[in-house]
N, C-alpha and C positions, 0 to 999 in steps of 0.2 A: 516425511509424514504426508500420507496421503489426507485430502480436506474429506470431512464426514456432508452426506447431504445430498443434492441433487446432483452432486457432480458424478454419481453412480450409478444415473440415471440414462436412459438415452435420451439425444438432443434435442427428440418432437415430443410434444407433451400428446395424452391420447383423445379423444374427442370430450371425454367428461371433465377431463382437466384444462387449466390454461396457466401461463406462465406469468409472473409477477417481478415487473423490474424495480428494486426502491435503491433511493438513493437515501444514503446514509453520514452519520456526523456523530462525531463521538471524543467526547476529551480522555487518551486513553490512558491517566494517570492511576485510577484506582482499579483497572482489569488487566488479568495476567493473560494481553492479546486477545486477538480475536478470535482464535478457535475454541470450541468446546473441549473442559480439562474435565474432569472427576474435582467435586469438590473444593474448584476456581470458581471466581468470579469472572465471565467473558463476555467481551461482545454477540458475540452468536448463541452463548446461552442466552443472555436476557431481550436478544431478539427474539429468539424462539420463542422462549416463555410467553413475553406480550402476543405476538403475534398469536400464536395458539390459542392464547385469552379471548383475544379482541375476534379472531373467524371464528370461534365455538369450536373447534377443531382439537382432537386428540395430540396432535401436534405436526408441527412443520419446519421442513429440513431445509437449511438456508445454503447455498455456493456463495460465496465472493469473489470479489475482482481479483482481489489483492491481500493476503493474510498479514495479518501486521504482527508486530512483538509488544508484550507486557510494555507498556508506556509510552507508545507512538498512539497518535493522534490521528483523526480523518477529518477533511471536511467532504470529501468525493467519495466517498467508496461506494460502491454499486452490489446490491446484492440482489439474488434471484430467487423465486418459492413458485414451486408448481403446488396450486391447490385448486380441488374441485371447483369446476366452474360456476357452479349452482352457488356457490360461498361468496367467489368474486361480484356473481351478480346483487347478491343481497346487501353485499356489509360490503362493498371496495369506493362508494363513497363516502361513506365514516367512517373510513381506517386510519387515517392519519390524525383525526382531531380523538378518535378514541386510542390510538396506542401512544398519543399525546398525553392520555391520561393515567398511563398504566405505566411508560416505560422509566427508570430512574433519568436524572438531570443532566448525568454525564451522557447519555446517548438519545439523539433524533432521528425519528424516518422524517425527511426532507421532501421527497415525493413517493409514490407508488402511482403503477400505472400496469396496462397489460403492456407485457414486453412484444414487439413485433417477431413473424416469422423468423426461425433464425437464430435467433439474440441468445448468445451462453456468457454468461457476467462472468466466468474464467476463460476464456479460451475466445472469445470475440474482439477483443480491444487492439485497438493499433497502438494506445502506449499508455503507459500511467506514469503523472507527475507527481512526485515529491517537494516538501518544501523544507530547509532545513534552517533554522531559526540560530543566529548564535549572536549573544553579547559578548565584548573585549572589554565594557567599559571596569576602571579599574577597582569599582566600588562592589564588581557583582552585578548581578541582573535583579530591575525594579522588580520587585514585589508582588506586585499585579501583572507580570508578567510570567513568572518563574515557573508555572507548569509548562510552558512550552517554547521558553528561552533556554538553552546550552550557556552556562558561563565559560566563556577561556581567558584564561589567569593572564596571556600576554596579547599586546598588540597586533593583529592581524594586517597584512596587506590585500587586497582584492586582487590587485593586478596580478603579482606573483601567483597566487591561488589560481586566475583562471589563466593563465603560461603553463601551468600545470595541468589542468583542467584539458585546455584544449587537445591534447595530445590523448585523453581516454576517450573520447567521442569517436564514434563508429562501433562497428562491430568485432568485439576479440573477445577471447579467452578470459575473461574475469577471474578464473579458481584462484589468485592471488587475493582477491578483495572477496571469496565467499566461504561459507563454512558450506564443505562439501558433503552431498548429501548421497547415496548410494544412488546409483542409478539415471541422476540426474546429470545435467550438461550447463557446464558454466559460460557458454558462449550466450554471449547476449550482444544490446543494438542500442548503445548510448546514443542519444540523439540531440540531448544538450543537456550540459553541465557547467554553469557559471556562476558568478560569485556576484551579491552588489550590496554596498553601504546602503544602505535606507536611510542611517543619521545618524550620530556621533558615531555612537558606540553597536549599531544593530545590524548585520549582516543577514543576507537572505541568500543561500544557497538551494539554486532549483536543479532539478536531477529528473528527466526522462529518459524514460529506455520503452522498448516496447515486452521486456519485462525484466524482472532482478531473481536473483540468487540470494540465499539465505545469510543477510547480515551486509548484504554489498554497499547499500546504501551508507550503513554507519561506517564502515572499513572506504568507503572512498572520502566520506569526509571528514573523518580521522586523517588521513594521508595528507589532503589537501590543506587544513590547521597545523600540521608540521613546515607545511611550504610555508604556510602565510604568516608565522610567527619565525621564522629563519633558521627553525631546526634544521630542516632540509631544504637543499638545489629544487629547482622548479622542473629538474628532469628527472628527482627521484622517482616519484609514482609511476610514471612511462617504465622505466627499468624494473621497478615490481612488477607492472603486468607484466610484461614482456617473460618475467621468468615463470611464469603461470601456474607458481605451487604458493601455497599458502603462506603467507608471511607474518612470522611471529611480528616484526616490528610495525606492524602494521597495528595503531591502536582503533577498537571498535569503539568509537565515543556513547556516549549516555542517550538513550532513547527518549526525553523529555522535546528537544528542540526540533521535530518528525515531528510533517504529517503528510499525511498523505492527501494532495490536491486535488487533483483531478484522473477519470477514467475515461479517454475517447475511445469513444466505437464508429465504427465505419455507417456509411449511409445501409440505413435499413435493407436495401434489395441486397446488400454485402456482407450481412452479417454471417449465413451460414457458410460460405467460403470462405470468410475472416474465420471461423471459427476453427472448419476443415483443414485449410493450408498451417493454423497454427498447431493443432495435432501431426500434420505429418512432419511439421519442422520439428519439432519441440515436446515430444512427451513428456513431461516435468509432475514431481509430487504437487508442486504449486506455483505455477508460471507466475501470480502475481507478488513471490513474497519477497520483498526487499528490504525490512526495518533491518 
C-alpha cells in the first residue's frame, strides 16, 4: 500500500508553500490504523479533518513517519503538511491550542513547527523506536492499564528473551517475521531489541530498527514470548530468520501492548541526504511500517 498525501509530492516545497513538522500521540484503540480507509475511523482522517478546520483550508494531505495497525499506539510519530504559506503565517501560532479544540481525546498534535530544509517525516529518519508493553502477572493485566498492556497467560523470563533477542540485531533478511508486500524488500537494520522487568509482573520490550516491514514488530515479539515462557530454545528465532520465508509458527501477537516511541532524524544540514541515500537504498510502499 502505497501512503496517500505529500509523500506524492516532490521533496521541496515551491515558494508560496512551506513544509509543517508536527509531532503526534494518539491512543490507537478505537482507529482502524493510521491510514486513511473509505468509511474508517483513522488517525490521518481525523488529522486531516482538524487540520483543514483549524487552517480554513479545503484540505490537507498528511506523510508519516511510520504507518501503524488498527490498535497500536503513538507517543512519537512525526507527521508532515505542505500548506500555503500565507496560512502558516496567519494561524501556525494558534494551531495547536485550536486543533486542541476540535481534535477527539484519543489523538494530540504535541508540537507543530516549520520543518527545516530538507526534512521528509518518511524517508528522513535514522531509526524509529518501538515500545512493546507485556504483563505475565497471573491475575491478567490492571485495569487502568489494559488498553496498552499484552496479557501472557504464562511466566516470562527476560534473560532467555533477550539470548534470543541478541542474535536478530543487525542487518538480515527479516521475510520470516514480515507479511510480504509486492515489491517491497524485507532486509532491514535492527539496532536494539531487549527485554526488561520494570516490576513484578510488567515487561518493556524496546525494538529499533532504522525501519520495519509489515507486521515484523508483532512477529518478533511473538517469537521472543515463546522463548521466554519455555515453549521454545533461545536459538529458535535466529534459525527462523535464517530461513527467511515466512513462518506459519511464528505467532503475530495482539496490537494493544505497541507504541510507537520515538522518531530520530539526522541534524538539520543532513536531512536531505538522510532522506536521498534512504530512497536509493530502500524504495519501500512504507519504510516506516512496523505494528
Amino acid at each position: 500500500m502505497a501512503e496517500t498525501g505529500t509523500d506524492a509530492m516532490n521533496d521541496e516545497t515551491t515558494a508560496e508553500q512551506v513544509r509543517i513538522r508536527m509531532d503526534v500521540a494518539y491512543d490507537g484503540t478505537d482507529f482502524s490504523g493510521w491510514a486513511a480507509q473509505p468509511g474508517r475511523r483513522t488517525v490521518q482522517g481525523e488529522l486531516e479533518a482538524a487540520l483543514a478546520r483549524v487552517l480554513r483550508l479545503p484540505a490537507v494531505s498528511l506523510t508519516c513517519a511510520g504507518r501503524t495497525d488498527a490498535g497500536v499506539h503513538a507517543r512519537g510519530q512525526v507527521v508532515q503538511a505542505d500548506i500555503p504559506a500565507a496560512t502558516w503565517e496567519n494561524e501556525g501560532e494558534r494551531v495547536l491550542r485550536r486543533l486542541a479544540g476540535v481534535l477527539p481525546r484519543d489523538v494530540r498534535v504535541t508540537d507543530a513547527r516549520l520543518a527545516p530544509p530538507g526534512f521528509d517525516a518518511r524517508f528522513s529518519p535514522l531509526f524509529r523506536r518501538y515500545l512493546y508493553r507485556v504483563s505475565d502477572a497471573p491475575y491478567g493485566v490492571d485495569p487502568l492499564l489494559r488498553r496498552d498492556v499484552l496479557w501472557h497467560r504464562s511466566p516470562l523470563d527476560a534473560d532467555r528473551m533477550n539470548a534470543a533477542a541478541a542474535h536478530l540485531v543487525g542487518e538480515h533478511d527479516f521475510a520470516a517475521f514480515c507479511k510480504k508486500r509486492e515489491g517491497a524488500t524485507t532486509i532491514r537494520e535492527v539496532l536494539r531489541l531487549e527485554w526488561e522487568r520494570v516490576d513484578e509482573h510488567l515487561l518493556h520490550g524496546t525494538i529499533q530498527a532504522d525501519a520495519f516491514c509489515h507486521n515484523m514488530v508483532r512477529a518478533l515479539v511473538g517469537a521472543l514470548l515463546a522463548v521466554g515462557d519455555g515453549r521454545r530454545g533461545t536459538e529458535w528465532p535466529a534459525r527462523v530468520l535464517n530461513a527467511a520465508v515466512r513462518d506459519s509458527s511464528v505467532h503475530v501477537v495482539g496490537p494493544q501492548g505497541l507504541s510507537l516511541e520515538e522518531v530520530r532524524y539526522p541534524a538539520d544540514e543532513e536531512l536531505a541526504e538522510r532522506a536521498r541515500a534512504t530512497r536509493r537504498v530502500r524504495e519501500l510502499p512504507c519504510p516506516g511500517h512496523g505494528a
